[in-house]
Backbone as CSV, one residue per row, in Angstrom:
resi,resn,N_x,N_y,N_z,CA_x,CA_y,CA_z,C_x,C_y,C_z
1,UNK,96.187,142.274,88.690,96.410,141.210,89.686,97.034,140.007,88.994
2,UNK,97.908,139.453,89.469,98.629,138.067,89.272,97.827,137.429,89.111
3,UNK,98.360,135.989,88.043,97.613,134.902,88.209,97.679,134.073,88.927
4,UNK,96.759,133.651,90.112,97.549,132.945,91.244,97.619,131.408,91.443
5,UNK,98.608,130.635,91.283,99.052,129.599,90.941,99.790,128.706,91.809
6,UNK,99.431,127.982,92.484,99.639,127.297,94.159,101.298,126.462,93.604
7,UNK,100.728,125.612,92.268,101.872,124.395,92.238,102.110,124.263,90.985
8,UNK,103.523,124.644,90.735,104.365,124.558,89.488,104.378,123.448,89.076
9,UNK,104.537,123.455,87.612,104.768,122.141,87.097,106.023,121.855,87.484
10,UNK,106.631,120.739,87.753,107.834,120.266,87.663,108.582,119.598,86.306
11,UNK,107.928,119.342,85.796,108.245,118.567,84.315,106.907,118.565,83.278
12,UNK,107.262,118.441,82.096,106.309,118.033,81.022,106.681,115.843,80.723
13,UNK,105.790,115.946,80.230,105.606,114.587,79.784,104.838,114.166,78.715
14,UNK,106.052,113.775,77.876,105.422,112.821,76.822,104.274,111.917,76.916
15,UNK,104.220,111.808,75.784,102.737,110.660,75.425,103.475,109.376,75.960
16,UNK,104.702,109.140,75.057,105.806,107.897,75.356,105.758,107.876,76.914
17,UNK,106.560,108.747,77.841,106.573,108.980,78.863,105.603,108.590,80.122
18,UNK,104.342,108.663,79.682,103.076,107.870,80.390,102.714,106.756,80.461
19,UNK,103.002,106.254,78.511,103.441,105.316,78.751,103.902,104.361,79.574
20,UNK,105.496,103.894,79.850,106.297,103.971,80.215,105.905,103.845,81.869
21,UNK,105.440,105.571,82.460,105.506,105.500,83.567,103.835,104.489,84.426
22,UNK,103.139,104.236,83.088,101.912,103.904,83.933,101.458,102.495,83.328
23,UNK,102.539,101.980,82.007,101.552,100.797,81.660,100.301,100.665,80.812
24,UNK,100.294,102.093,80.800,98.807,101.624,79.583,99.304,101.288,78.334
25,UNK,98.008,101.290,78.195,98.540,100.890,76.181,98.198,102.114,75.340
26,UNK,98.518,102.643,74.476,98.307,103.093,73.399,97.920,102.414,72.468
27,UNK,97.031,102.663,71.342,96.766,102.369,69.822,97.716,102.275,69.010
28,UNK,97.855,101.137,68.585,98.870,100.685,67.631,98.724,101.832,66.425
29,UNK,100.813,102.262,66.147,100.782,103.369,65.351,100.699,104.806,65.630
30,UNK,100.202,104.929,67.008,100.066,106.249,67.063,101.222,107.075,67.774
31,UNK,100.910,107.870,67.121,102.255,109.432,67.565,102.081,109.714,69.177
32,UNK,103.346,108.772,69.577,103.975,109.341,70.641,104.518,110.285,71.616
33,UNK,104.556,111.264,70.722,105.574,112.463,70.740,104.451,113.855,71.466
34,UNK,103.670,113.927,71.456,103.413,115.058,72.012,103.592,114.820,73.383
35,UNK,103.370,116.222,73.923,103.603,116.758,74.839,102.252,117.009,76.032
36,UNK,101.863,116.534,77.408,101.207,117.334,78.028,101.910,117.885,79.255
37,UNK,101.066,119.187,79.339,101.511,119.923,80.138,100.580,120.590,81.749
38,UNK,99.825,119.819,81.718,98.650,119.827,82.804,97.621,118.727,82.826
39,UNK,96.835,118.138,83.994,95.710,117.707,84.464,94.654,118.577,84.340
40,UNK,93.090,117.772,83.702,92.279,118.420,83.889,90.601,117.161,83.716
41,UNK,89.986,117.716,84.301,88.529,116.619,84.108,88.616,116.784,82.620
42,UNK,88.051,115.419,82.028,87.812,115.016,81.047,86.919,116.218,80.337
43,UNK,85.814,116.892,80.551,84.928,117.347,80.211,85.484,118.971,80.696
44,UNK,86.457,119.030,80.606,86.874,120.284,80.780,88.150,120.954,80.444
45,UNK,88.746,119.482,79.362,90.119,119.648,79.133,90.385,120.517,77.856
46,UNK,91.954,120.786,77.988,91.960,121.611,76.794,92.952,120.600,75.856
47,UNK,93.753,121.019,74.788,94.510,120.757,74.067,95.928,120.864,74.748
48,UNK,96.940,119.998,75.172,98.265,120.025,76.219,97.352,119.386,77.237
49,UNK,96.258,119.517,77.682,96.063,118.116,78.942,95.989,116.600,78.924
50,UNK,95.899,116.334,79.891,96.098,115.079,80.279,94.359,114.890,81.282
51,UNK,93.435,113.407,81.011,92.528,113.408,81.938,92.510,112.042,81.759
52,UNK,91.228,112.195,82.932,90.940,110.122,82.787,89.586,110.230,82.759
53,UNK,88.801,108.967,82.760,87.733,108.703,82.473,87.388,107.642,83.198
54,UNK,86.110,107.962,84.664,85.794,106.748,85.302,84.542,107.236,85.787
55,UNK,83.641,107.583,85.032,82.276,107.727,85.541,81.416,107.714,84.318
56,UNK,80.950,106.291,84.267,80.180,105.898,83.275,78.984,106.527,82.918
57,UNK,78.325,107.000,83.880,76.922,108.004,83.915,77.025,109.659,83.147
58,UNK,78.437,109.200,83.080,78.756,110.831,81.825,78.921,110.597,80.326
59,UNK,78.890,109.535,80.314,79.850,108.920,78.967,79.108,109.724,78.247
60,UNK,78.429,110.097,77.591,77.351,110.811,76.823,78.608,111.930,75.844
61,UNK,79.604,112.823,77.668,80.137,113.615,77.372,81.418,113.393,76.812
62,UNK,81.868,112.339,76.798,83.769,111.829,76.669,83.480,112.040,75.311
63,UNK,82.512,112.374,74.455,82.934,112.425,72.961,83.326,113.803,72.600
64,UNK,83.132,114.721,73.453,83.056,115.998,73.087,85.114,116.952,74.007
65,UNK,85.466,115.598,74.634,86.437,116.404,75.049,87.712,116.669,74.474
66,UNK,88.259,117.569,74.811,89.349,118.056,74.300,90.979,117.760,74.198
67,UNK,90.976,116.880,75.333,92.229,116.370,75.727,93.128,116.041,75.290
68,UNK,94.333,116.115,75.543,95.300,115.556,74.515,95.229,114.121,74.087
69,UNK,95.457,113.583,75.544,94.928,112.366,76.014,94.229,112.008,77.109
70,UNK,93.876,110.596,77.360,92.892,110.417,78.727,92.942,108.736,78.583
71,UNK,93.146,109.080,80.078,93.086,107.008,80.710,91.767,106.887,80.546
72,UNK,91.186,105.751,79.872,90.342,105.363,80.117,90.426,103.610,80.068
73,UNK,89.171,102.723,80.266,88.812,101.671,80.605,88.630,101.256,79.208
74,UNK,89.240,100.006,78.315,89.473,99.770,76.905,87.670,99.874,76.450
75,UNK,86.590,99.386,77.072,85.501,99.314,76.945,85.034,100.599,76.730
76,UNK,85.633,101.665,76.820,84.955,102.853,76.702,85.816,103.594,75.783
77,UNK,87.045,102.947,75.513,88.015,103.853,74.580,87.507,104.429,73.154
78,UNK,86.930,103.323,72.321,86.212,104.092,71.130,85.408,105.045,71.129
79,UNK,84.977,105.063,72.682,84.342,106.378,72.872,84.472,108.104,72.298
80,UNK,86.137,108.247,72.277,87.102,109.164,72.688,86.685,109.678,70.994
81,UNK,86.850,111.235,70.932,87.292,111.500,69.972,88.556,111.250,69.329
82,UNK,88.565,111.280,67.571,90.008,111.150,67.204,91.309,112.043,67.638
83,UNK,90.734,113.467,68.206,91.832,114.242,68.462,92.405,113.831,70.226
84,UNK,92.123,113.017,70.901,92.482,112.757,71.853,93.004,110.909,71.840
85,UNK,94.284,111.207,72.102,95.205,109.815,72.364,94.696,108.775,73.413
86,UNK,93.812,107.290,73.059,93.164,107.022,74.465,94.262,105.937,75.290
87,UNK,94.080,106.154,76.513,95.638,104.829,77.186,94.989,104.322,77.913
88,UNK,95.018,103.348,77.656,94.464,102.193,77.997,94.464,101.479,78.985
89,UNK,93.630,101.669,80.166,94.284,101.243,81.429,92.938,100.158,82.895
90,UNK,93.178,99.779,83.369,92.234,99.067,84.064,92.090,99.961,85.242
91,UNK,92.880,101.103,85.091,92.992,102.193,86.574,92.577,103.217,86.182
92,UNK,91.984,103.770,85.656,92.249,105.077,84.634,92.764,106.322,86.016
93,UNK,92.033,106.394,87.425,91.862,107.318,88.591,93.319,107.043,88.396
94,UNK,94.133,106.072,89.058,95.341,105.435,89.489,96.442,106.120,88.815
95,UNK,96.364,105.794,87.363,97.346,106.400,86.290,96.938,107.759,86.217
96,UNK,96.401,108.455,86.127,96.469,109.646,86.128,96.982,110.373,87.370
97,UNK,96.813,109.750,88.778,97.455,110.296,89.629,98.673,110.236,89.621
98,UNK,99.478,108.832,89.394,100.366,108.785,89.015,101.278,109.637,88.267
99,UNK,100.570,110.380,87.085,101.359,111.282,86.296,101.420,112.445,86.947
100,UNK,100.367,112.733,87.365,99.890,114.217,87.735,101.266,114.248,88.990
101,UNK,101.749,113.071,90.120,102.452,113.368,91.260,103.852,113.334,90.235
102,UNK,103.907,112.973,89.273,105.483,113.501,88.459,105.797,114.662,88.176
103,UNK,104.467,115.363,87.833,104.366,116.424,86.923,104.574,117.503,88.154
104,UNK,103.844,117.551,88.986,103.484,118.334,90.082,104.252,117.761,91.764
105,UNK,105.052,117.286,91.942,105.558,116.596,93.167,105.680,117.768,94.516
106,UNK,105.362,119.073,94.415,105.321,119.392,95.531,103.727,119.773,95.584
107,UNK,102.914,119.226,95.067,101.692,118.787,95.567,101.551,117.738,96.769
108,UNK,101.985,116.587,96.577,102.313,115.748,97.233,102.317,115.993,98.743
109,UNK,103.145,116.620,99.203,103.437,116.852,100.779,103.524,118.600,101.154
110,UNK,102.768,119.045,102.329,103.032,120.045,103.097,104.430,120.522,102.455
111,UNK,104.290,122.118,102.126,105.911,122.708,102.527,105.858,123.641,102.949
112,UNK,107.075,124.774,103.003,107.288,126.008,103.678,105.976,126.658,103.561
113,UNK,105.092,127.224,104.650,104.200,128.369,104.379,105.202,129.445,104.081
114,UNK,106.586,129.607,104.502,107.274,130.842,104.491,107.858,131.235,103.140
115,UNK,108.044,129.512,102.411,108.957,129.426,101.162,110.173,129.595,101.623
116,UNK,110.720,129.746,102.471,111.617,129.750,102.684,113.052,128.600,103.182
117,UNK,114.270,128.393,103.766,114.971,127.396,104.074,115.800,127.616,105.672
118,UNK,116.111,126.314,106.171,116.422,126.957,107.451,115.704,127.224,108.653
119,UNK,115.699,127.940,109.601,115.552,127.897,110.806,114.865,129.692,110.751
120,UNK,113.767,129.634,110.350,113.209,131.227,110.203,112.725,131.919,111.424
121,UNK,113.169,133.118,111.479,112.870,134.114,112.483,111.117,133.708,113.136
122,UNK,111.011,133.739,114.426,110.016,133.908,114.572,109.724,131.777,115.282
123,UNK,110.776,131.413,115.004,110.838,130.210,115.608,111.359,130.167,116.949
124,UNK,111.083,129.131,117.820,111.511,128.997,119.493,112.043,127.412,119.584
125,UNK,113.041,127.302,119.382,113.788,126.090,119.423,114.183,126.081,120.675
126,UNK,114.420,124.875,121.960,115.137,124.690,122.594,116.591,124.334,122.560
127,UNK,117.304,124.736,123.165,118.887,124.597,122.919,119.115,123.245,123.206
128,UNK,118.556,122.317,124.043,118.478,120.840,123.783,117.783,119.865,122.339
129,UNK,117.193,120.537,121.847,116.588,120.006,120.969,117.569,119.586,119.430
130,UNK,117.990,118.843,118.656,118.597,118.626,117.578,117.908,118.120,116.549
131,UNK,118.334,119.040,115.780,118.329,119.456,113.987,118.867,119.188,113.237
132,UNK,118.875,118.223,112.408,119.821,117.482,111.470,119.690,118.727,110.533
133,UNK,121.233,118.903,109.472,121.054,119.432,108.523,120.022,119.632,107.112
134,UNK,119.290,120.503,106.965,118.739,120.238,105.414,117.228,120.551,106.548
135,UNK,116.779,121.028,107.557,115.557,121.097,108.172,115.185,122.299,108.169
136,UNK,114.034,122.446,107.934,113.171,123.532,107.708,112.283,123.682,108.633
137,UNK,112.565,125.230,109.429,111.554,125.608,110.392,110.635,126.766,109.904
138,UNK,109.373,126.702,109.824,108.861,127.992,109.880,108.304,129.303,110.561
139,UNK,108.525,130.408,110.890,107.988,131.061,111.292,106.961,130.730,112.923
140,UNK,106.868,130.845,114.063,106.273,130.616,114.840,105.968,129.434,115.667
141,UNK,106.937,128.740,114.694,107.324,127.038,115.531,108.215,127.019,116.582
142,UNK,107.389,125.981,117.997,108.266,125.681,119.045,108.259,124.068,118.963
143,UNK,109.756,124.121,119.201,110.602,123.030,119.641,110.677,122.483,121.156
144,UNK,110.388,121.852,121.629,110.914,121.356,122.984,112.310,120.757,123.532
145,UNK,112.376,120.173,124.212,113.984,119.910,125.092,114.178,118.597,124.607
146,UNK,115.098,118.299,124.113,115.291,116.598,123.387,114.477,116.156,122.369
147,UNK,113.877,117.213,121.905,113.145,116.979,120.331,114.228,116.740,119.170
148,UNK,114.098,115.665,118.421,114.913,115.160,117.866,114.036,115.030,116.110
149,UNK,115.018,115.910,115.097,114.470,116.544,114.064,114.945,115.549,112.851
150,UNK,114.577,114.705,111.292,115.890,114.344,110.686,116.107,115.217,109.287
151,UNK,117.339,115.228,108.696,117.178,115.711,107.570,116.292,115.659,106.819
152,UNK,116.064,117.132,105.734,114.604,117.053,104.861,113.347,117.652,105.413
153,UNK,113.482,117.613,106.448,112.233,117.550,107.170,111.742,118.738,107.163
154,UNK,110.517,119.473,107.071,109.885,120.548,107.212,108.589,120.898,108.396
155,UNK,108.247,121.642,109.268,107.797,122.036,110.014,107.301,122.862,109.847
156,UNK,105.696,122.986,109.796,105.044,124.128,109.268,104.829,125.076,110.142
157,UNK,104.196,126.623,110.017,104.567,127.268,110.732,103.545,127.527,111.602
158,UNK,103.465,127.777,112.952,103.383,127.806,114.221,102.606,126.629,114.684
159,UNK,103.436,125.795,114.220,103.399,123.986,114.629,104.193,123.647,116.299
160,UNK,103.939,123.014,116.762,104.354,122.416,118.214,104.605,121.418,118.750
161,UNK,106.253,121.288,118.459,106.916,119.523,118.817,107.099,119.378,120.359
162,UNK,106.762,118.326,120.791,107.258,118.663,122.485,108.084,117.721,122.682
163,UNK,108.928,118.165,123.728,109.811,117.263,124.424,110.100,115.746,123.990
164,UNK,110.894,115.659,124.046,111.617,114.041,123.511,110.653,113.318,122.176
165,UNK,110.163,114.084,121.544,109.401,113.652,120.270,110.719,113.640,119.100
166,UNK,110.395,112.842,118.431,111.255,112.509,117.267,110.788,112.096,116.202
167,UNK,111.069,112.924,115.090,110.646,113.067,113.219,112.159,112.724,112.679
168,UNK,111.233,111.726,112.015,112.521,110.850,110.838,112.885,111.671,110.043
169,UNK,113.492,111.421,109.248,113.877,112.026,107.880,112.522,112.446,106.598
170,UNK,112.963,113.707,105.996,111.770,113.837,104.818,110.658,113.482,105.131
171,UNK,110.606,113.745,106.373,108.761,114.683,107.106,108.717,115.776,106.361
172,UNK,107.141,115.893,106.298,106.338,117.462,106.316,105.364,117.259,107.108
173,UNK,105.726,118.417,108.057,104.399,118.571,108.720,103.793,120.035,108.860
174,UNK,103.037,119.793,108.575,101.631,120.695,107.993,101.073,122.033,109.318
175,UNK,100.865,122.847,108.980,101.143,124.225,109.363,100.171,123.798,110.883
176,UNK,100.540,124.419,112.461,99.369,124.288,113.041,98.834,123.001,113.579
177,UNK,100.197,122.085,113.309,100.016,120.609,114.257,101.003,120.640,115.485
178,UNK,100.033,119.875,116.488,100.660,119.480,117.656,101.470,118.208,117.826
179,UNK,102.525,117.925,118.137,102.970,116.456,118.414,104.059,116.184,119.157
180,UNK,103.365,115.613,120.488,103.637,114.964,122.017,103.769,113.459,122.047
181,UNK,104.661,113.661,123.048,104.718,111.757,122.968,104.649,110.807,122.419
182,UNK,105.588,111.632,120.965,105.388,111.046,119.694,106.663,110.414,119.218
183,UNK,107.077,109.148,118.337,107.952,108.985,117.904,107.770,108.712,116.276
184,UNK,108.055,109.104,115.322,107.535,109.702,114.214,108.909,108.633,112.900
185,UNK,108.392,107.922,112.142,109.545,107.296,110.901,109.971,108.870,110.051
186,UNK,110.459,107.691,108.817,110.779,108.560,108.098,110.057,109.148,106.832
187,UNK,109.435,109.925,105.963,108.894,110.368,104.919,107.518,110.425,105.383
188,UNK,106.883,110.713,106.542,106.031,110.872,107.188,105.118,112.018,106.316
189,UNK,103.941,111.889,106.360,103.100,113.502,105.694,102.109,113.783,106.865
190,UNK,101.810,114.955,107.762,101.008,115.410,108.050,100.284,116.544,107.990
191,UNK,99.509,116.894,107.503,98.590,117.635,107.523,98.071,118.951,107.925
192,UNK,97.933,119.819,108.000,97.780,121.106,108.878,96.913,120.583,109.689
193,UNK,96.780,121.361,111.462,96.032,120.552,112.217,95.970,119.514,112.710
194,UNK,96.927,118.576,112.527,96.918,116.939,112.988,97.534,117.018,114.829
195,UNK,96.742,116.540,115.545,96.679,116.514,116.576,97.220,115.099,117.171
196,UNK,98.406,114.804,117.780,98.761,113.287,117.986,99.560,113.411,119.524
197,UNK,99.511,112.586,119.887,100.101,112.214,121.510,99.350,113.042,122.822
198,UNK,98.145,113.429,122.576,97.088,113.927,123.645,96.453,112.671,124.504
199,UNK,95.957,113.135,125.497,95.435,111.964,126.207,93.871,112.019,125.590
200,UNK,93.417,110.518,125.598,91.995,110.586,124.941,91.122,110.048,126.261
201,UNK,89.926,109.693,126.079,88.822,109.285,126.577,89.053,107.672,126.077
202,UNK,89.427,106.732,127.276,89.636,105.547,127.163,88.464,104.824,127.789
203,UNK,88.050,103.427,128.407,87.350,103.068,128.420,86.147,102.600,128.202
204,UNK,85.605,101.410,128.466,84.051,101.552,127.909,82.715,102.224,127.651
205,UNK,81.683,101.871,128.118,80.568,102.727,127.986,79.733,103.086,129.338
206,UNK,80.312,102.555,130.292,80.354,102.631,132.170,80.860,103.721,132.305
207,UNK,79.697,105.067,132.401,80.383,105.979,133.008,81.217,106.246,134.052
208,UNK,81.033,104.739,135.502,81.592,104.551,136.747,83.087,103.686,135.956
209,UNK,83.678,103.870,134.811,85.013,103.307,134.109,85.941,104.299,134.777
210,UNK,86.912,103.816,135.899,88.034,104.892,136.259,89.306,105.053,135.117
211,UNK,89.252,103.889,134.139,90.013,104.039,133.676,89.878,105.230,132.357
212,UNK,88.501,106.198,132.705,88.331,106.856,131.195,89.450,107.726,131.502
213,UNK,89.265,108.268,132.966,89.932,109.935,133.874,91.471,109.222,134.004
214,UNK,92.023,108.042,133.449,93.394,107.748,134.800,94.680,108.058,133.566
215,UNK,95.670,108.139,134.173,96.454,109.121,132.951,97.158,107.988,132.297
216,UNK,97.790,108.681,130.801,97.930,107.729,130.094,99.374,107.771,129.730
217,UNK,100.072,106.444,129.729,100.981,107.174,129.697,102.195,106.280,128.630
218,UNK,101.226,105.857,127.790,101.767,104.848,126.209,101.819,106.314,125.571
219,UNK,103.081,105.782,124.105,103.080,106.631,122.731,102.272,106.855,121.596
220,UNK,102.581,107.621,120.915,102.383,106.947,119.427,103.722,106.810,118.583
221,UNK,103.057,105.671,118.259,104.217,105.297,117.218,104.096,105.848,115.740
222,UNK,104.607,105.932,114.627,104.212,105.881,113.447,105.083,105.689,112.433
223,UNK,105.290,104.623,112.109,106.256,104.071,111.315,106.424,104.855,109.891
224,UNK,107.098,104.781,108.612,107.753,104.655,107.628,106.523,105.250,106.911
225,UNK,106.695,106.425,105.857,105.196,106.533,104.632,104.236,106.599,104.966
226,UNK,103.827,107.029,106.483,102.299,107.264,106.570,101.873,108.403,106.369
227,UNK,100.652,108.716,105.967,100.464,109.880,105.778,98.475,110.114,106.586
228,UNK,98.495,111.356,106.932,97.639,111.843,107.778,97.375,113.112,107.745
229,UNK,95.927,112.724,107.315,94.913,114.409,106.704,94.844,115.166,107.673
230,UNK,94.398,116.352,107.303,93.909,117.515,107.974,93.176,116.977,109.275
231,UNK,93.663,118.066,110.547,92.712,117.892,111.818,92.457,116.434,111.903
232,UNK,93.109,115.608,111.791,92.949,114.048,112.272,93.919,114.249,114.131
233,UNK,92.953,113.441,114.670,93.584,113.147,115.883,94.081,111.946,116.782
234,UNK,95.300,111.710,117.050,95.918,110.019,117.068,95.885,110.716,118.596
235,UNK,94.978,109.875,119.327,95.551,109.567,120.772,96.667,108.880,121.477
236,UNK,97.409,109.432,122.492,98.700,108.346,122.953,98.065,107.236,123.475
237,UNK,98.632,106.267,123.687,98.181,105.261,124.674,97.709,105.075,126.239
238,UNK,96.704,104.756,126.412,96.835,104.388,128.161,97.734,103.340,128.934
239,UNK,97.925,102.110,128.356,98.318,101.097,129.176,99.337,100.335,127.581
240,UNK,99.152,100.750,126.443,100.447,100.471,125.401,100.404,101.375,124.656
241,UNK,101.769,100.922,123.257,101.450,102.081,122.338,100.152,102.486,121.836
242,UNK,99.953,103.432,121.048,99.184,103.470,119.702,100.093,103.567,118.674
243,UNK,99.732,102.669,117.493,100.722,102.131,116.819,100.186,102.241,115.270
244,UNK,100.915,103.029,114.267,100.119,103.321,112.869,101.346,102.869,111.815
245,UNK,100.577,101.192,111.211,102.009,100.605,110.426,102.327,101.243,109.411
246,UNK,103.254,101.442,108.769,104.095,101.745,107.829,102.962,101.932,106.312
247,UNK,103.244,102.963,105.274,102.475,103.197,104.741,101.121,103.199,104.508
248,UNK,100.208,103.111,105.708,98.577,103.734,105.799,98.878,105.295,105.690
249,UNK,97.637,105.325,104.974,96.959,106.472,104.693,95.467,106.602,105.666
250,UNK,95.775,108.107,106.288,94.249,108.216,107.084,93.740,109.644,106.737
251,UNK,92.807,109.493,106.505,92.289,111.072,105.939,92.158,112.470,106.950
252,UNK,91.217,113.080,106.200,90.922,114.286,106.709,89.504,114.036,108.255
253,UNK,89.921,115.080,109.114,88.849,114.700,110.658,89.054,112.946,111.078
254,UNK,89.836,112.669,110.956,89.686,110.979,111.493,90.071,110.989,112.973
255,UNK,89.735,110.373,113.657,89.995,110.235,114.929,90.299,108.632,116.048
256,UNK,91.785,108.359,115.992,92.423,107.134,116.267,92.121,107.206,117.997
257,UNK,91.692,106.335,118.703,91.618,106.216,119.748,93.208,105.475,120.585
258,UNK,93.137,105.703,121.955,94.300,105.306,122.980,94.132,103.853,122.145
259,UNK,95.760,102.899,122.592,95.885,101.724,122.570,95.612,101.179,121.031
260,UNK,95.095,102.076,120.298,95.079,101.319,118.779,95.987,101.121,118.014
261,UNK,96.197,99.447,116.964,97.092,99.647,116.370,96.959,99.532,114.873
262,UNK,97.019,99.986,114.168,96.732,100.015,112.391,98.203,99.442,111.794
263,UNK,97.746,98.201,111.077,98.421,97.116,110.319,99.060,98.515,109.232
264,UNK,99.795,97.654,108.540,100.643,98.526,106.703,99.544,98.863,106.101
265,UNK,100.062,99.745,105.171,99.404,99.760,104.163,97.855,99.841,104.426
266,UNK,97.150,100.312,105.245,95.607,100.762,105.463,95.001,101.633,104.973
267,UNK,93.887,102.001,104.527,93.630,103.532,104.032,92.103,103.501,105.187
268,UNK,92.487,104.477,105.414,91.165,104.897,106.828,90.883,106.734,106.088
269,UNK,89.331,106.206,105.922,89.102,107.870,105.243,88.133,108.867,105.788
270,UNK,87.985,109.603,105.311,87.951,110.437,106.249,86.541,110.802,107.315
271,UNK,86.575,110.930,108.624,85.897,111.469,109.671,85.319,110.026,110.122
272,UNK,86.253,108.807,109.904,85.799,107.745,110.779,86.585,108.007,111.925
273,UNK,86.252,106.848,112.877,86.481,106.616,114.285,86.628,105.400,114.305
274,UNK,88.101,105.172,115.122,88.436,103.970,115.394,88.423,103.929,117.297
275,UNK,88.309,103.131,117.623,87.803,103.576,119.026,89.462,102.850,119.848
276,UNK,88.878,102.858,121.354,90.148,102.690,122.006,90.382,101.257,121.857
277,UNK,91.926,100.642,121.785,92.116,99.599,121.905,91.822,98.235,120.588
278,UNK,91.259,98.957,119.911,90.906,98.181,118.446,92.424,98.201,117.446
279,UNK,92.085,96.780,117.233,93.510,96.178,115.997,92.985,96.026,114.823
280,UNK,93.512,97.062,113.624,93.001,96.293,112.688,94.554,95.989,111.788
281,UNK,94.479,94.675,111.000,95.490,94.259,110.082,96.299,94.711,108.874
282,UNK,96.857,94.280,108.254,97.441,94.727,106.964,96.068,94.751,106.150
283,UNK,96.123,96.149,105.426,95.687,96.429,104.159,94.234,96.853,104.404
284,UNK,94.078,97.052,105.424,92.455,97.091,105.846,92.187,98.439,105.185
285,UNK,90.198,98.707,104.450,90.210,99.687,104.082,88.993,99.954,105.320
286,UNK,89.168,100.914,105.532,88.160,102.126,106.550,87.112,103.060,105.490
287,UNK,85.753,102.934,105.431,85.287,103.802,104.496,84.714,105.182,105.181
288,UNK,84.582,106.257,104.659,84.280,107.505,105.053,83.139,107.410,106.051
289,UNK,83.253,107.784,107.552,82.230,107.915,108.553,82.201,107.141,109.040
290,UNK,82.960,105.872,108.795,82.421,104.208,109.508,83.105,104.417,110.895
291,UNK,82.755,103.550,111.903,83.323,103.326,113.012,83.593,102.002,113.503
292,UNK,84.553,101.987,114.860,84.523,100.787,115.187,85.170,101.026,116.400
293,UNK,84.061,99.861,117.413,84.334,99.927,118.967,84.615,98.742,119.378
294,UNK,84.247,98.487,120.825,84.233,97.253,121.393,83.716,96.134,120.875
């Protein structure tokens, strides 16, 4: 049996190279020049990896690892054995992701379940619908009538765009998502499962609320770099958009209610609830499970 191996490296990277790409420091004098060639936990690395170090309740173990090198926090660097290069960083999580999305970049975003390029058998495009060059359909995907596609873009397979929905440029969207009454930026990431432009359960906590049952008939918006986990569900609007600013991040099971609008740059994680009609601002963080209503 094969060894089975999801995501190629894309590049190796120097010691210099991390450097460089992340800002730490190195130890004055030391040899630059090697090479890593993978991510791995600190306490599990080999010789060619790369790790970091941010859980103080282990430290016991950072003397014993193997690594080529490893981010760590300068306070803990003498920690490190001599055979591991320490870089010096106030992020150690940060910089290492950092390298790891150089090394590995089609980690990063959804692609072909098919591997493949093009418009693959087993797809249902409408003859109204347009496809910029360079778009990738997979296997079992329908298109609707005035669905509007942009270059780059990938569509996972037996995913479901409807009618007059529109994906920017250098989307992925993730195998097994629905998306209605949607108008979508560009470099968008979604998720397998992401559920967006459905009608939700609006109103208060008055079961006699006509407005929970009355139809809805706002978008979603979603601007520029957002990205959106697994099985998350963005309701359309009842009475305006729902509106998700430009580079937020929302995790895995999250669930955006009608009429909401999320500022830039947000991180909302995963299996909270934002309820109907709630604004929150630039940069806001959402922590795992939290909610918020009226």
């Amino acid at each position: 049996m094969s060894d089975p191996i999801f995501f190629l490296r894309d590049m190796q990277l120097s010691l210099a190279d991390l450097v460089a790409l992340t800002g730490a420091r190195a130890p004055d004098g030391v040899d630059l020049s090697p090479c890593i060639y993978g991510g791995a936990p600190f306490d599990e690395a080999e010789p060619g990896d790369l790790a970091y170090f941010a859980h103080p309740e282990r430290l016991d173990l950072l003397e014993s690892t193997n690594a080529t090198a490893c981010f760590v926090a300068e306070r803990f660097a003498s920690r490190l054995p001599t055979r591991t290069t320490a870089l010096v960083t106030e992020s150690p999580g940060r910089a290492f992701a950092l390298a790891i999305a150089r090394m590995y970049p089609s980690a990063l975003r959804p692609g072909s379940l098919f591997a493949a390029t093009g418009v693959n058998p087993g797809a249902t495009i409408h003859p109204e619908a347009r496809l910029e060059a360079g778009v990738v359909i997979d296997p079992g995907v329908v298109i609707g009538p005035r669905a509007e596609i942009g270059s780059g873009s990938i569509i996972g397979a037996n995913s479901v765009i409807g009618p007059g929905v529109r994906i920017g440029r250098e989307c992925a969207v993730g195998g097994q998502t629905t998306i209605v009454n949607a108008l979508i930026g560009n470099r968008v990431l979604l998720h397998p499962g992401v559920r967006i432009g459905h009608a939700g359960l609006c109103g208060g906590a008055d079961p006699r609320d006509e407005s929970a049952s009355a139809p809805h008939i706002g978008r979603v918006i979603i601007q520029d770099d957002v990205e959106i986990g697994a099985n998350s569900t963005l309701d359309r609007g009842f009475s305006r958009d729902t509106v998700i600013g430009e580079g937020t991040r929302i995790g895995n099971l999250v669930q955006i209610g009608c009429d909401v609008t999320v500022g830039r740059k947000c991180k909302i994680q995963s299996q909270a609830l934002i309820g109907p009609s709630i604004r929150l601002g630039d940069f806001v963080c959402v922590e795992a499970r939290a909610g918020a209503g009226d």
